[in-house]
C-alpha positions as CSV (number, residue, x, y, z in Angstrom):
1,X,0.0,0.0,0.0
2,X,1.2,3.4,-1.3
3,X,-0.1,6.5,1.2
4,X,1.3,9.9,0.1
5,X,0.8,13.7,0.3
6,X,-1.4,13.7,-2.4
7,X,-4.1,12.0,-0.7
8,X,-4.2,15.1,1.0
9,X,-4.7,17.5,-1.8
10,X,-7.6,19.1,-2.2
11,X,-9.3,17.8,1.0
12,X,-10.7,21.0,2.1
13,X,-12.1,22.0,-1.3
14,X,-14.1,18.4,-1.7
15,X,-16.7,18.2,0.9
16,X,-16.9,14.3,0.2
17,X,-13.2,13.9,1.4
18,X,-13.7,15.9,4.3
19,X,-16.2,13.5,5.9
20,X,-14.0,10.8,5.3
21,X,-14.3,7.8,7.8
22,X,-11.9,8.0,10.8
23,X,-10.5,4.7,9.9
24,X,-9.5,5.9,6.5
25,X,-7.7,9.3,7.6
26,X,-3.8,9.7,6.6
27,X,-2.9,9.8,10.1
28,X,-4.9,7.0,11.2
29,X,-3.7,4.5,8.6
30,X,-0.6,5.4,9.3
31,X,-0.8,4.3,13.3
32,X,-2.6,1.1,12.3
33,X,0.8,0.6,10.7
34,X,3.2,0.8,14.1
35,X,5.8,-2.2,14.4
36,X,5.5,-2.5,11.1
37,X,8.2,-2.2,8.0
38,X,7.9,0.7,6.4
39,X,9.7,2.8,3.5
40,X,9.6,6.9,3.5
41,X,10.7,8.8,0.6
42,X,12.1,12.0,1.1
43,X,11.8,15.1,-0.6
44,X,15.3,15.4,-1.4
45,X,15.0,11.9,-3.4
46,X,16.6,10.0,-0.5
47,X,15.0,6.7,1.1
48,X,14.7,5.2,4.4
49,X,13.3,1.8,5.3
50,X,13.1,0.2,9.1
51,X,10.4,-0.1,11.4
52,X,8.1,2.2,12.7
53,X,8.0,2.6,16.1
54,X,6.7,5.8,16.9
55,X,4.9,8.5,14.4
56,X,2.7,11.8,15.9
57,X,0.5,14.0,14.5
58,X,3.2,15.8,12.6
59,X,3.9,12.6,10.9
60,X,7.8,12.8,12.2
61,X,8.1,9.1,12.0
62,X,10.8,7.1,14.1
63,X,12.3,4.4,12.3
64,X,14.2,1.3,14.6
65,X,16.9,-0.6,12.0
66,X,16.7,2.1,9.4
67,X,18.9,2.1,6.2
68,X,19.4,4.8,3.8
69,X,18.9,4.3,0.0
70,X,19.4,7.3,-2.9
71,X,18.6,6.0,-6.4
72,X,17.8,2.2,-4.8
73,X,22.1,2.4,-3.9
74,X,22.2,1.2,-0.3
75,X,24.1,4.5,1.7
76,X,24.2,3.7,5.2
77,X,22.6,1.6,7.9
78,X,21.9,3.5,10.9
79,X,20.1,2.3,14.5
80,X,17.7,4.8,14.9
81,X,16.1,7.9,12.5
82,X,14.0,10.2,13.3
83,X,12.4,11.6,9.9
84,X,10.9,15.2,9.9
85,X,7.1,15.2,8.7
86,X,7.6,18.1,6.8
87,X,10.3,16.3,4.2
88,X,8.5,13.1,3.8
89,X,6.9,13.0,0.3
90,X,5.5,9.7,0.8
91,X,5.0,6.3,2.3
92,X,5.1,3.0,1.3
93,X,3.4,0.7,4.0
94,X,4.1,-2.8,4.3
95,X,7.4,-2.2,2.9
96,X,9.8,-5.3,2.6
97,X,13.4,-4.6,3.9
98,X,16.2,-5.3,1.4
């Protein structure tokens, strides 16, 4: 499953989207999804794959075993990231680790 920014788009202009079911939110999804392998693409181009452990209402996501891809070339593996909300262009749930 794919969940990005754009789901957000346009969210205040479509009353249909705006009474979306709690269960569907961004947010919500994205807590279903704790403990769970994840991958988060930045801005920037660069990727980061681990499990989520924490995530808040920011969507700065903490990732436990992270590792650090830029054009699908393994970087670096790190212990623990925290990833800023505001750079994340989107998130791939479900994600297997490499």
């Amino acid at each position: 499953m794919v969940w990005g920014c754009c789901i957000l788009t346009g969210m205040d202009r479509d009353p249909k989207l705006t009474m979306m079911e709690p269960s569907k939110k961004p947010l919500n999804v994205l807590i279903k999804q704790l403990h769970g392998n994840i991958e988060v693409v930045l801005k920037n181009g660069y990727e980061y794959k681990g499990k989520m452990i924490k995530c808040d209402g920011h969507m700065n996501i903490l990732l436990e075993g992270a590792t650090e891809f830029k054009e699908d070339q393994l970087m670096t593996n790190y212990g623990n990231v925290l990833l800023r909300g505001n750079n994340i262009l989107y998130i791939v749930l479900d994600a297997d680790k490499r």
